[in-house]
N, C-alpha and C positions, 0 to 999 in steps of 0.2 A: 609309609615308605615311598620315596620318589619312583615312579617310574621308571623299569630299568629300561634297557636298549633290548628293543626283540626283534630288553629287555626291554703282558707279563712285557773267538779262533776259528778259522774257517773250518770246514770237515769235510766232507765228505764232495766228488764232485760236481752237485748240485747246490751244496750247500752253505749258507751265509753262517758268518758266524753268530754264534747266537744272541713283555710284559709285561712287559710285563709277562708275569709268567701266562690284557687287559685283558691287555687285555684288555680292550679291550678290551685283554682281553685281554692274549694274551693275549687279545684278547691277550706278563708275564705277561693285556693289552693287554694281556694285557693283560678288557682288557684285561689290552692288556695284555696280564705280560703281565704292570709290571716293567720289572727289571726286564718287563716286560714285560697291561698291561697288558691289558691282558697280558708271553710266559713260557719258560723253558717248561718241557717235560720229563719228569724221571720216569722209572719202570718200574714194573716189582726189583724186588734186592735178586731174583734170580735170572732177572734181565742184564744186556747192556746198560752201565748206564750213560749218560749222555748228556748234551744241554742245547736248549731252543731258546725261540724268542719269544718273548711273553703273549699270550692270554690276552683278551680283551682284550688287560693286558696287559705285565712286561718281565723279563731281562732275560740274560746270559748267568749261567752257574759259569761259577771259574773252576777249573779242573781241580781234583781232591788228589791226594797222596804224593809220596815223594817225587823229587825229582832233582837232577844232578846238579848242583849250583853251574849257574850260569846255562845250561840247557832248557828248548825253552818244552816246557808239557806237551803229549801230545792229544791232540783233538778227539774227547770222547767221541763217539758213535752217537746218533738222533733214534730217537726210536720214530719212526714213519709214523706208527698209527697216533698216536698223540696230536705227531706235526697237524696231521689231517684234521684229528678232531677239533685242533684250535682254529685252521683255518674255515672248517666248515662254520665254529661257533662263528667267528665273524663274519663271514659274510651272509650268515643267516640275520645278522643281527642289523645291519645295512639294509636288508631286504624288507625285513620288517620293519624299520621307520619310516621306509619309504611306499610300501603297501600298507601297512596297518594292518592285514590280516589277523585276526584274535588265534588261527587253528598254528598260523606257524610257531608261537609258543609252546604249545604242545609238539610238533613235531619235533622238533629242536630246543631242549633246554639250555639253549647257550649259556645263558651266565654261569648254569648251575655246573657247565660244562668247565667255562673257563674258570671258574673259582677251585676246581677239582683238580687241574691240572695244574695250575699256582700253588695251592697245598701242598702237591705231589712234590715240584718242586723244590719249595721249602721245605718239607720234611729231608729233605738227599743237603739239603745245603747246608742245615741246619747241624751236621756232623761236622763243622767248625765253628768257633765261637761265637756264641749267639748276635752281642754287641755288631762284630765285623759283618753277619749276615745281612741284620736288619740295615744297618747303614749302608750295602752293597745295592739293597733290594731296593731302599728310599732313591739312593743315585739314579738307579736307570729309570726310575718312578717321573722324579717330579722334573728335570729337563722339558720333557715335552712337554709338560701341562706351563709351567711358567714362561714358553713360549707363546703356548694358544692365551695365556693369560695375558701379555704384555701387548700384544697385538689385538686381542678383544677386549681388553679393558681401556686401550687408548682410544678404539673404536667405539664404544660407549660413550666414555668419557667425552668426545668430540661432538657426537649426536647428542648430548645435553645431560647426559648422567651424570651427576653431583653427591655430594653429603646431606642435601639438603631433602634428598627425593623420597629419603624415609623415617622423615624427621628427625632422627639421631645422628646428627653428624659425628659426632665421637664416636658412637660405635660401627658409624660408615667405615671409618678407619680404619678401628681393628678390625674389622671383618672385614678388610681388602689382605688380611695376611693370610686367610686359608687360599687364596692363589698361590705363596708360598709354602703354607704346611699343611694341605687338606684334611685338617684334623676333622674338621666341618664340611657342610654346601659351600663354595664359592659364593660371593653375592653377585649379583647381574643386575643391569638395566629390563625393566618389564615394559612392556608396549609400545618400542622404536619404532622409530619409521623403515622403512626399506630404505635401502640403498639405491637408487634406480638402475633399473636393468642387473643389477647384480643380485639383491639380497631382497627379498621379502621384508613385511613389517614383523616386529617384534623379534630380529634373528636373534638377539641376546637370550631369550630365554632358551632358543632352539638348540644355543653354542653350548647353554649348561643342561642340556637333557645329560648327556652320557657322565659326567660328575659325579654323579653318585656311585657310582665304579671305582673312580681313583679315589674317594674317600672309604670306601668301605675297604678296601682290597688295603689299603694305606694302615687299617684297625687290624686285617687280617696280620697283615708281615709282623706288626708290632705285639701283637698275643697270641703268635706261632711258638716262640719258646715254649709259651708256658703252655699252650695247649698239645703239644709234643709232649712233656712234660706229662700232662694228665693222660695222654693216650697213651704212653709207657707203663704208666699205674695201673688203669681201669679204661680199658681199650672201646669195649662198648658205651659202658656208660658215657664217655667224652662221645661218640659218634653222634651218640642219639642227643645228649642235651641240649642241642641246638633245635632241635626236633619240640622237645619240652617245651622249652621257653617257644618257642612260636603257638604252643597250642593254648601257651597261657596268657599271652597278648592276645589271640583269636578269642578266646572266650570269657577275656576280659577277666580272670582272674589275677590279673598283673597290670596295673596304670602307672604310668610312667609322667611327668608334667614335664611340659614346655612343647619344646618343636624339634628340635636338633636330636637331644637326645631320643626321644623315640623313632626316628626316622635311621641313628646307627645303630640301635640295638634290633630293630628290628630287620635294618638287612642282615646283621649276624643271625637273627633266629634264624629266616628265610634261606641264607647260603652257610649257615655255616660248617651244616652236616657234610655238606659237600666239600668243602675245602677240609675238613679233619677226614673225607672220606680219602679224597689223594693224600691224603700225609699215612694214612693208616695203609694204603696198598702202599707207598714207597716202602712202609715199615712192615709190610710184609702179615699185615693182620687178615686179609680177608682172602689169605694164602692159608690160612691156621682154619678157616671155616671148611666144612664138608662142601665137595663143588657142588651138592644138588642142591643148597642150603639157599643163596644168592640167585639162582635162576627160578625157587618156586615163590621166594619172598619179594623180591624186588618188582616184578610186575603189579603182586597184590597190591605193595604201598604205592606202586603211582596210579593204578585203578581206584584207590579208595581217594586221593589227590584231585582225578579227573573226575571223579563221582562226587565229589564237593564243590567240583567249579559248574559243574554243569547245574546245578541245585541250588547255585547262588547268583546265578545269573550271567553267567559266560556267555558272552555275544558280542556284537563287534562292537568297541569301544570300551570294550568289560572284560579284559584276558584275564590271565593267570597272573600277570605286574598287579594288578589291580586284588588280586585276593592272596596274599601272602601264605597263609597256611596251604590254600590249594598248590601254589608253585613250590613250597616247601618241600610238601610230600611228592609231586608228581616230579620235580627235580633230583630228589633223594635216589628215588626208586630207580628214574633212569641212568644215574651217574653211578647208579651200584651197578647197575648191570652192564653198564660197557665198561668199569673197570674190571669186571671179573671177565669180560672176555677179552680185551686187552692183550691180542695179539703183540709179539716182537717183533718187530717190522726194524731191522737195521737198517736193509736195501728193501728200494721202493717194489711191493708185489709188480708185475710185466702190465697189468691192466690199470694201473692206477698213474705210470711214467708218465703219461702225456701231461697229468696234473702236479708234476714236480716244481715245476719253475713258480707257478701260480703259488702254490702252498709254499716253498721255501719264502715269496713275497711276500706274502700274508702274515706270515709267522715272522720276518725278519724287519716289519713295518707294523704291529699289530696294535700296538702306542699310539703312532703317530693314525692311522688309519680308523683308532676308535674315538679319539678327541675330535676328529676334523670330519668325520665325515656325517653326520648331522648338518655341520654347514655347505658343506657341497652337495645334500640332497635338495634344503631350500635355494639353494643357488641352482643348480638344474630345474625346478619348480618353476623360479624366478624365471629361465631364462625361456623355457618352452610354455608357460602362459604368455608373454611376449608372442608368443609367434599367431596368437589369437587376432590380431589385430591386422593383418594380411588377408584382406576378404577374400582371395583365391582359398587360401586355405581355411578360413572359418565357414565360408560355404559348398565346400567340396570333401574337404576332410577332417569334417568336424570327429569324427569316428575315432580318429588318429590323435586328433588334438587330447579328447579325452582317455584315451591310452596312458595309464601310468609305464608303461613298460618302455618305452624308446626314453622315457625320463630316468629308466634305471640305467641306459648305456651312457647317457649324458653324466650320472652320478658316477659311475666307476671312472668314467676319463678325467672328471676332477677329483678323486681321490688318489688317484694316479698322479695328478700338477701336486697334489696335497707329500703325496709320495717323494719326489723330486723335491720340494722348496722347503720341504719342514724335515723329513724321515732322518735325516743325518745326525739330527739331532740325537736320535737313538743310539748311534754309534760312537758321538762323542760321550754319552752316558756313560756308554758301557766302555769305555776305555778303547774303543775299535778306530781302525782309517774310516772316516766318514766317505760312504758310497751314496751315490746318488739312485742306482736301481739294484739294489741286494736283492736278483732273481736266480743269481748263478757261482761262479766260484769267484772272487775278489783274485784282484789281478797286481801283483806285487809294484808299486811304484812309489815313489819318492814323493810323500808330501800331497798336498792338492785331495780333491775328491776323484772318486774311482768311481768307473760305474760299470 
């Protein structure tokens, strides 16, 4: 499985309107999002419901049920605690490409987070005709990626990346189309040079670290019907066989040939409990289980998770990305348990307000912020080993120099430029006025971009 990132109408007013579900993140980003995507979040069915911006990551749900011709809907309700959680996945997941730290996988299952709340979504969306869903869900999906595609593929291409660079020029071609339809990995340029002063060597592969998001999340939205469908039928069994099938890739009772294909089947082993686990809280499944059932079981299974990683060699450069089955279960276990506590949060708790603006950007950018910000970590990288060469500072504060941590205030302020010159794009996805900073409430005007 590639490495994940560690690893989707205005409302309310603080709130943009709404993955990816990527995500991101919605993170739906997304990502995602997603339609964001990471990704909007639904509730249980005895919540409000609502819609956000995707996951990893991506999108916007468009409001369900009647309404008077020619009036226009009005703006679900968000539920907070979701917004939070997506925003927390992603910026855990920024933190982590740029520390590397193996424990913050554990602390934080972001993907397994944003893939949960994408579900979630989908399953609430999904009570309108499937076809119109998945085409809703693709919309807000691939915009930003054939952005970062058109601009890092011409970039490649300039630095000397050709047909020829992997002997198959014919099939260099086609596989320049999963830029358009990520049914696959994108192809990339390996081993460029830097950019000077801006880009490090090899940023091409660095631009396709997060990719494997918008493809898997891409297989998610497309066998959501039917996977609704079987969680309708036989509610458990659908949770867990994503469960199965990973234990039988892990233990080799399942080989799969080639390269492509086991790398998607196997993110569905890995995430896939989790995204039928939000489809089955939207549909109200783990609302039917006894409440002591979820809080004595879900720890077990990510104990026995974290008791596999540790046993297989968990250490730095060896996480939970790196052992599939262990992230499997220890994801499981944690995204079962914060959906069963899954507070309704309509209006932000008094101690959390100060974080509104920040989490409504997170969530209203969660797309553009899971694709690009991989390259503005090696661009901060880039820019502050530069400052090595200033012999005041390489023999006074060498201490500083080697601090990854001022390299992470340098990366949030370029995903911020990333925020500003690309994010708009999210909004023309999703049918919205393109805003330039969706931190706050969009401001009614005529045309042009709002910020």
């Amino acid at each position: 499985m590639t490495t994940p990132p560690s690893d989707v109408a205005p409302a309310s007013s603080d709130v943009v309107p709404a993955f990816s579900d990527v995500a991101l993140a919605s993170p739906d980003v997304a990502l995602a999002s997603p339609d964001v995507v990471p990704a909007s979040l639904p509730t249980t069915t005895q919540e409000t419901q609502h819609v956000t911006v995707p996951t990893l990551p991506p999108g916007t749900d468009e409001p369900t049920g009647p309404a008077e011709p020619g009036a226009p809907r009005p703006a679900p309700a968000r539920d907070r605690y979701f917004d939070l959680l997506r925003a927390v996945a992603l910026f855990r997941v920024v933190f982590y490409h740029l520390m590397g730290w193996p424990w913050l996988t554990v602390v934080f299952p972001s993907m397994g987070v944003m893939f949960a709340l994408a579900g979630s979504l989908m399953a609430r969306s999904l009570k309108r005709p499937a076809p119109q869903v998945v085409r809703g869900r693709m919309r807000r999906l691939l915009p930003p990626l054939w952005l970062l595609g058109a601009l890092g593929v011409t970039g490649m291409v300039l630095q000397g990346w050709s047909p020829d660079d992997d002997g198959h020029p014919v099939w260099w071609w086609l596989h320049l189309g999963y830029w358009i339809l990520p049914l696959s990995d994108p192809p990339y340029a390996e081993g460029l040079p830097g950019i000077h002063g801006i880009l490090g060597a090899d940023w091409g592969s660095e631009m396709a670290v997060p990719l494997w998001y918008i493809r898997a999340y891409l297989w998610f939205v497309l066998l959501s019907p039917f996977l609704l469908r079987a969680l309708r039928a036989l509610p458990w069994a659908t949770v867990l066989s994503p469960v199965a099938l990973c234990a039988a890739l892990e233990f080799h009772f399942l080989h799969l040939p080639g390269e492509r294909l086991p790398d998607a089947v196997s993110d569905f082993s890995v995430f896939g409990a989790c995204w039928v686990l939000g489809m089955a809280h939207r549909e109200g499944v783990l609302k039917r289980v006894p409440s002591y059932v979820v809080p004595s079981v879900a720890p077990v299974v990510a104990a026995v998770g974290l008791w596999y990683a540790l046993t297989h060699g968990f250490r730095q450069d060896h996480d939970l990305n790196d052992m599939p089955f262990a992230q499997c279960l220890w994801s499981f276990g944690a995204v079962l348990l914060l959906l069963h506590i899954s507070p309704s949060w309509s209006e932000w708790p008094r101690r959390l307000r100060p974080l509104r603006r920040a989490v409504t950007l997170l969530n209203s950018r969660a797309v553009t912020i899971y694709l690009w910000h991989n390259l503005c970590i090696l661009a901060a990288a880039t820019l502050w080993d530069d400052l090595w060469r200033f012999d005041v500072l390489s023999e006074h504060f060498s201490w500083l120099l080697d601090s990854s941590w001022p390299e992470l205030a340098i990366v949030w302020v370029l995903v911020c430029g990333c925020v500003v010159l690309f994010g708009w794009v999210e909004d023309l996805a999703a049918k919205r006025r393109p805003r330039l900073w969706p931190a706050g409430p969009a401001r009614a005007r005529r045309g042009g971009l709002t910020a």
